[in-house]
C-alpha positions as CSV (number, residue, x, y, z in Angstrom):
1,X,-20.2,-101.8,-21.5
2,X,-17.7,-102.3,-24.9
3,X,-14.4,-102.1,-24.5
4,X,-12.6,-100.6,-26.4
5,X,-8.5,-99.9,-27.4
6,X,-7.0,-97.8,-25.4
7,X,-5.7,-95.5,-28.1
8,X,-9.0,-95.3,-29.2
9,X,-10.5,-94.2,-26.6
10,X,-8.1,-91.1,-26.2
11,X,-9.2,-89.8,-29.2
12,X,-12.6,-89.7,-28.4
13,X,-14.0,-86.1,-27.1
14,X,-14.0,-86.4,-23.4
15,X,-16.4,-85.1,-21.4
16,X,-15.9,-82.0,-19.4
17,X,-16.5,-83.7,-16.3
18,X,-14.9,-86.8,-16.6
19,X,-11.4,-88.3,-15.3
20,X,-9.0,-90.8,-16.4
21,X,-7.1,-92.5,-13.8
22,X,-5.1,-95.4,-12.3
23,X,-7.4,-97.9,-10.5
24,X,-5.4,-97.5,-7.3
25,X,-6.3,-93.8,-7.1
26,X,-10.1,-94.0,-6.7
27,X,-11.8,-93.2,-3.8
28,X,-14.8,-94.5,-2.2
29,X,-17.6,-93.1,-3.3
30,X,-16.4,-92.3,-7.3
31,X,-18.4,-93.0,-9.9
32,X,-16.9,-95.4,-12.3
33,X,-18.7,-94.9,-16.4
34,X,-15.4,-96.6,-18.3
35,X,-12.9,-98.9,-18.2
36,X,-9.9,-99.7,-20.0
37,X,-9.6,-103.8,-19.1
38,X,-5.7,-105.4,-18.6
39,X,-7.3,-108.6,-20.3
40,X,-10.6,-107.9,-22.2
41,X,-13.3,-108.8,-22.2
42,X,-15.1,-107.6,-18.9
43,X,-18.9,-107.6,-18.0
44,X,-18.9,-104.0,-16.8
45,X,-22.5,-101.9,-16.5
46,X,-23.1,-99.9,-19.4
47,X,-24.4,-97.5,-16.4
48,X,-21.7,-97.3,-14.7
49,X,-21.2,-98.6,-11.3
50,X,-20.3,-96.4,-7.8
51,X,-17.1,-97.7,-5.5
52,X,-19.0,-98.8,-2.4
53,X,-16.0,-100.4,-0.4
54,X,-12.3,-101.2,-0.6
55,X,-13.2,-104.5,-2.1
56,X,-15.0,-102.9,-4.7
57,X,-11.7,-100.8,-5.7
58,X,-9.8,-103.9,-5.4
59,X,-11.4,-105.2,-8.1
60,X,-10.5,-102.3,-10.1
61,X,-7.0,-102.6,-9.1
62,X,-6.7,-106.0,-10.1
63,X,-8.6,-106.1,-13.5
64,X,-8.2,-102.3,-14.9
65,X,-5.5,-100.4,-16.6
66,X,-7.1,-97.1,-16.2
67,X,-11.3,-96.2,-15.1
68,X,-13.0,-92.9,-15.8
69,X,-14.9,-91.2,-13.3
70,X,-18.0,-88.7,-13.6
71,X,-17.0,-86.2,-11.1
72,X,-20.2,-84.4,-10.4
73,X,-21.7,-87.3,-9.3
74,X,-19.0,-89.4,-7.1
75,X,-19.5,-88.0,-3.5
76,X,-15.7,-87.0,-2.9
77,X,-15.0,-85.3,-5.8
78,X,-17.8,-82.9,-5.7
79,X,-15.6,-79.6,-6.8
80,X,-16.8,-76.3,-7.5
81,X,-16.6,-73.5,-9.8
82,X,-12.8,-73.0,-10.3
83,X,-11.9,-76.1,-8.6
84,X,-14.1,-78.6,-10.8
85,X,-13.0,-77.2,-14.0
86,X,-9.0,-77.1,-13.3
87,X,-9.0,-80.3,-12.1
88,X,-9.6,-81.4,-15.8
89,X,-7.7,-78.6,-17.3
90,X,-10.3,-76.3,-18.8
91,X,-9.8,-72.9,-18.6
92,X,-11.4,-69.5,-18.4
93,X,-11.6,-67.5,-21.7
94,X,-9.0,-65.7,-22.9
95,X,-9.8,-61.7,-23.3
96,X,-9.9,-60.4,-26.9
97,X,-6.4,-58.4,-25.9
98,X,-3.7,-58.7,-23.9
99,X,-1.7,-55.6,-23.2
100,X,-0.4,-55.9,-19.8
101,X,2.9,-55.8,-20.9
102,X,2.3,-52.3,-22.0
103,X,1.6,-51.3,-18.5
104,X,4.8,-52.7,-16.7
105,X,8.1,-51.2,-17.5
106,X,11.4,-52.8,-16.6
107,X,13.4,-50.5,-14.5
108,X,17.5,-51.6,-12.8
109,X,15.1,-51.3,-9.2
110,X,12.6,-54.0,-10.6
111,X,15.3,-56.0,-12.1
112,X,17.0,-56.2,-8.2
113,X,14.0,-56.7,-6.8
114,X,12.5,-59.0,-9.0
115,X,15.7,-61.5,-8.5
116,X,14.9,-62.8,-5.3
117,X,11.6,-64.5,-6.8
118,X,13.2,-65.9,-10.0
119,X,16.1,-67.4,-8.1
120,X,13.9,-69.4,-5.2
121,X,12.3,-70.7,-8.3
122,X,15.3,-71.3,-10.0
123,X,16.6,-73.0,-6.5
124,X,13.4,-75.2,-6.7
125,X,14.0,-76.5,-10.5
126,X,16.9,-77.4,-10.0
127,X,16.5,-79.1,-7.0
128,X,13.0,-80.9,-8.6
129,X,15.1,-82.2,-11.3
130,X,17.6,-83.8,-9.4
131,X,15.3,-85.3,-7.6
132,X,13.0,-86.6,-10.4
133,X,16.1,-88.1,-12.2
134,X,17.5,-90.1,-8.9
135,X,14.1,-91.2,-7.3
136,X,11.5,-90.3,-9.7
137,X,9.0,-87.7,-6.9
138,X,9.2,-83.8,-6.3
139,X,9.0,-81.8,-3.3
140,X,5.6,-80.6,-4.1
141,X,5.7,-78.2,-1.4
142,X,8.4,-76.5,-2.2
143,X,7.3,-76.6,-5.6
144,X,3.9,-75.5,-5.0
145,X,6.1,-72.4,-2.8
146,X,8.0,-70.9,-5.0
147,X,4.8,-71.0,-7.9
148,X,3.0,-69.1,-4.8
149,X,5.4,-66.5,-4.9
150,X,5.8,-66.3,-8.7
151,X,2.5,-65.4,-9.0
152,X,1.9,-62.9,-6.1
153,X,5.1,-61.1,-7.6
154,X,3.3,-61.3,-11.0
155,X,1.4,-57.7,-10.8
156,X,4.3,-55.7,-9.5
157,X,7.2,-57.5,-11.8
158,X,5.6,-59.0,-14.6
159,X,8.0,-57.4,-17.2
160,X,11.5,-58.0,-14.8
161,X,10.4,-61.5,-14.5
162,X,9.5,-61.8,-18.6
163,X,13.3,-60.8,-19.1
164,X,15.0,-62.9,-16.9
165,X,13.6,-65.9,-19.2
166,X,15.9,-64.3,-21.6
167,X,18.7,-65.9,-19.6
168,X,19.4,-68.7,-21.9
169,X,22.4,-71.5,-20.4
170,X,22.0,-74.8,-22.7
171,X,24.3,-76.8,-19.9
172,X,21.6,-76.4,-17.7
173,X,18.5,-76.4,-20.0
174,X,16.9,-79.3,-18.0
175,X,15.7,-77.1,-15.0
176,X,16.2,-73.3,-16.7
177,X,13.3,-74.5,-18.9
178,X,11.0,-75.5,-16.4
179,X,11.3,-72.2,-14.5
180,X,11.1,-70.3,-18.2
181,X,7.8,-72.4,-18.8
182,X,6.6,-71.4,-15.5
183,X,6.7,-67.5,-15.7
184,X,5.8,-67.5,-19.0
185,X,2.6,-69.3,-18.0
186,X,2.2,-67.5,-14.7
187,X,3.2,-63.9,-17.1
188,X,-0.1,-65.4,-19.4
189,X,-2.4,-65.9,-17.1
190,X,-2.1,-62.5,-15.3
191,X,-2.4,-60.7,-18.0
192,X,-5.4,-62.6,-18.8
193,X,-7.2,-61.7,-15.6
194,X,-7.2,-65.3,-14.3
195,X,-8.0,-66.1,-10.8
196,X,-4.5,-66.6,-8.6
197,X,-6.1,-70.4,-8.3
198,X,-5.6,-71.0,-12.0
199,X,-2.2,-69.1,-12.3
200,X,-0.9,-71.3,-9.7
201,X,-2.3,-74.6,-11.0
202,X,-1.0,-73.5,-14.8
203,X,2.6,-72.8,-13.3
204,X,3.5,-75.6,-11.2
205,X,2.1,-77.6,-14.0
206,X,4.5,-75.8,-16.7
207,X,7.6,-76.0,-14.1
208,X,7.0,-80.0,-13.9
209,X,5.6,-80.8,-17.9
210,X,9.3,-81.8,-18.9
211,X,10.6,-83.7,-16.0
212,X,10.1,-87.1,-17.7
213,X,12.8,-85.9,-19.9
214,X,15.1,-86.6,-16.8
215,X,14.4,-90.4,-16.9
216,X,15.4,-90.3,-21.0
217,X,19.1,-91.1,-21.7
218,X,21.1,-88.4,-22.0
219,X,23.2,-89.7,-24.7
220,X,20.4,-89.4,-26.9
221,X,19.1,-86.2,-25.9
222,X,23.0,-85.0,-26.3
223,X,23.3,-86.4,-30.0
224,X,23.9,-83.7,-31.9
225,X,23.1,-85.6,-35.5
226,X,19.8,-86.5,-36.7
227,X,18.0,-89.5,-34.3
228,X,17.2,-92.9,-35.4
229,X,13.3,-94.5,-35.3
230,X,14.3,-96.3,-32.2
231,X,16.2,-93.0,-30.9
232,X,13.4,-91.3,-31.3
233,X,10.3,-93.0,-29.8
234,X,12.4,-93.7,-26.5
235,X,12.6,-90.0,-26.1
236,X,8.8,-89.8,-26.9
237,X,8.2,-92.0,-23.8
238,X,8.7,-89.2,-22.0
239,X,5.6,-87.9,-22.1
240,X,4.7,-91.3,-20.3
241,X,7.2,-91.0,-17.4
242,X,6.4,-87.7,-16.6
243,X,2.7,-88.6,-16.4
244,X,3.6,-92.3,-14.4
245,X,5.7,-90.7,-11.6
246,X,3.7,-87.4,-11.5
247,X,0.5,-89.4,-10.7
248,X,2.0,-90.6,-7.3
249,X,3.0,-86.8,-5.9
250,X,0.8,-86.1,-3.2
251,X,-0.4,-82.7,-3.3
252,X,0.4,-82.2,-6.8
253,X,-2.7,-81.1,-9.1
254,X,-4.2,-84.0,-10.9
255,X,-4.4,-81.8,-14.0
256,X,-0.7,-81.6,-13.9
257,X,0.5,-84.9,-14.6
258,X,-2.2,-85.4,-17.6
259,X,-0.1,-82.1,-19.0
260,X,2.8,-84.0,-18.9
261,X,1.5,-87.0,-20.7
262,X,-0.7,-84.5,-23.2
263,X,1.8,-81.7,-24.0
264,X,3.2,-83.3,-27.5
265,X,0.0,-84.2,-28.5
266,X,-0.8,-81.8,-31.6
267,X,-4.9,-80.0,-32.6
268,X,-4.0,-82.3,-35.9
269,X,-3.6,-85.9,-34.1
270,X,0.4,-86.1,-34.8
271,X,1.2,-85.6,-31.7
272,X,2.3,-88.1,-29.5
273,X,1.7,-90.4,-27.2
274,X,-2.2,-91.1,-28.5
275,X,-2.2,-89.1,-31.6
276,X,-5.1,-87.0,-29.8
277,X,-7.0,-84.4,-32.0
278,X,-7.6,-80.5,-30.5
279,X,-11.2,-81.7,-28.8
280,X,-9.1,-84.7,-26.8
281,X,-6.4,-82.6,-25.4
282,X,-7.4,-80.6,-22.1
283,X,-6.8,-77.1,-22.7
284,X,-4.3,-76.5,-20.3
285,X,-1.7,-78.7,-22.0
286,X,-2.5,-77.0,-25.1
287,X,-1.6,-73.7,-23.6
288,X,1.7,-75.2,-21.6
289,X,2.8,-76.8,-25.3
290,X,2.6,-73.7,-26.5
291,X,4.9,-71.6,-23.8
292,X,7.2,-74.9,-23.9
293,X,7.8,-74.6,-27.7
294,X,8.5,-71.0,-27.2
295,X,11.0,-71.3,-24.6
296,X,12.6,-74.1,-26.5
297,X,13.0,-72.5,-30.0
298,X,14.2,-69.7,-28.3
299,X,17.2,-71.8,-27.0
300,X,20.1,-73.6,-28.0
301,X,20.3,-77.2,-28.7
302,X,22.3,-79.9,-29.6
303,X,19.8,-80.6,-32.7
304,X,19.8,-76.3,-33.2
305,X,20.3,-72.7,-32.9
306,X,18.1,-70.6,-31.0
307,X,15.9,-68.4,-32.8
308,X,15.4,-64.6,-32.2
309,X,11.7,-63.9,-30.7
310,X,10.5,-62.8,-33.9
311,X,11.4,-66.0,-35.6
312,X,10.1,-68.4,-32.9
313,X,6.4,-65.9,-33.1
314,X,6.7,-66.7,-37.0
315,X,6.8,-70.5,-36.2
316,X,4.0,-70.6,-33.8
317,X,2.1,-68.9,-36.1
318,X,2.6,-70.7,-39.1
319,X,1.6,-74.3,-37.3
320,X,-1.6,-72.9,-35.9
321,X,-4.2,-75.0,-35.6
322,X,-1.4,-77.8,-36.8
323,X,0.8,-78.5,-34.0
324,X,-0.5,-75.5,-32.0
325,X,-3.8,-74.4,-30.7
């Protein structure tokens, strides 16, 4: 099998039943088609070869940067129907409209009732990112909780939980944006009819996408003047840590660390970190980008002024199909 450049390989179309990941996480039994060599060259099959024993995956460990699977045909990863396709981040169709915010008015009852829900989540945030930033892992559970909760609460306060993203405090941005990316997504895929399964997957990975940001120096991300070259590309490797330490939560969906690593990329490869094209990134980052653009043009900054909801709409629309899908 050729090996190729890493970076080159990321822009290629991936297929909708593969997975990219670390060496140490195969199992036996997976299915190995590709692999990304620490020192090229390597005789690999161009068949691909199956993990048959621990030694086997050793060899992996000890000679690969990253393998991809074929998941329909490596024995423990056999998923079905919902499972198989979250697990790479495809999702269901979208419905020609969505109206369900007609339906749901906000009432002072909803509002009170509705408060419990967004504050365990809140509670969870900013507990997550504490965490993150002093030993780089999540409670997943809790995590995985509180997105449980979000989402049940979803048909009866869809509207009070919408507003209270509307509660906008720039000193504690780093976890209010998490829990703002995570109703928003959870607020999406109700109203798109999606299965609980995929709600939850979509949310907890939208409350987590950022949380590399808490391993970036925060002098940087607190400059308020324009950022240098170098300035700039360490808070890109973000993207990176998120996707690093996410990898290693047990429990956490697989699909959610690849959002973290995929959710700068841009449909017109100048994105960041591989420069991947609209057919490279999975569609589930695409559609957490999207929410996480919203949220943040909708707040303050050190490098700007929130815009009204009108505006931010106006800016999604005009880089469609650029830096948004």
């Amino acid at each position: 099998m050729k090996i190729i450049p890493w970076d080159e390989f990321r822009r290629q179309q991936r297929g909708e039943y593969q997975l990219t990941i670390a060496p140490d996480g195969l199992r036996i039994g997976d299915f190995v088609i590709q692999i990304e060599a620490l020192v090229p060259p390597i005789d690999f099959p161009k068949t691909g070869r199956r993990v048959e024993s621990f030694a086997d995956k050793d060899w992996y460990v000890t000679r690969c940067r990253r393998v991809v699977i074929d998941l329909e045909i490596s024995l423990n990863r056999r998923l079905q129907g919902i499972d198989a396709t979250l697990s790479i981040g495809v999702l269901p169709p979208i419905p020609d409209e969505l109206d369900g915010l007609r339906r749901h008015g906000i009432t002072a009852k909803r509002l009170v009732e509705a408060w419990p829900v967004y504050r365990c989540l809140w509670r969870v945030a900013q507990a997550q990112v504490l965490s993150f930033y002093r030993h780089g892992r999540i409670d997943v559970q809790d995590a995985t909780d509180a997105v449980g909760e979000l989402v049940d609460a979803m048909p009866q306060y869809l509207s009070a939980l919408m507003w209270f993203t509307r509660i906008k405090e720039p000193a504690r941005y780093p976890f209010q944006h998490g829990v703002n990316a995570a109703i928003l997504a959870a607020a999406f895929c109700h109203v798109a009819r999606w299965e609980p399964a995929v709600a939850e997957a979509v949310a907890i990975s939208a409350l987590v996408h950022d949380l590399g940001m808490m391993r970036v120096s925060l002098e940087v991300l607190r400059k308020a003047g324009p950022l240098s070259v170098a300035e700039r590309e360490h808070i890109q490797l973000h993207t990176r840590i998120g996707f690093e330490l996410l990898s290693q939560a047990d429990g956490l969906p697989e699909i959610s660390a690849t959002v973290a690593l995929c959710h700068q990329e841009r449909p017109d490869g100048q994105g960041y970190p591989e420069g991947l094209t609209q057919t490279g990134i999975p569609a589930m980052a695409r559609l957490i980008a999207t929410i996480s653009a919203y949220d943040a043009m909708t707040t303050t900054h050190h490098q700007h002024r929130a815009l009204s909801h009108q505006q931010a709409l106006g800016e999604l629309w005009r880089l469609k199909g650029k830096q948004f899908d």
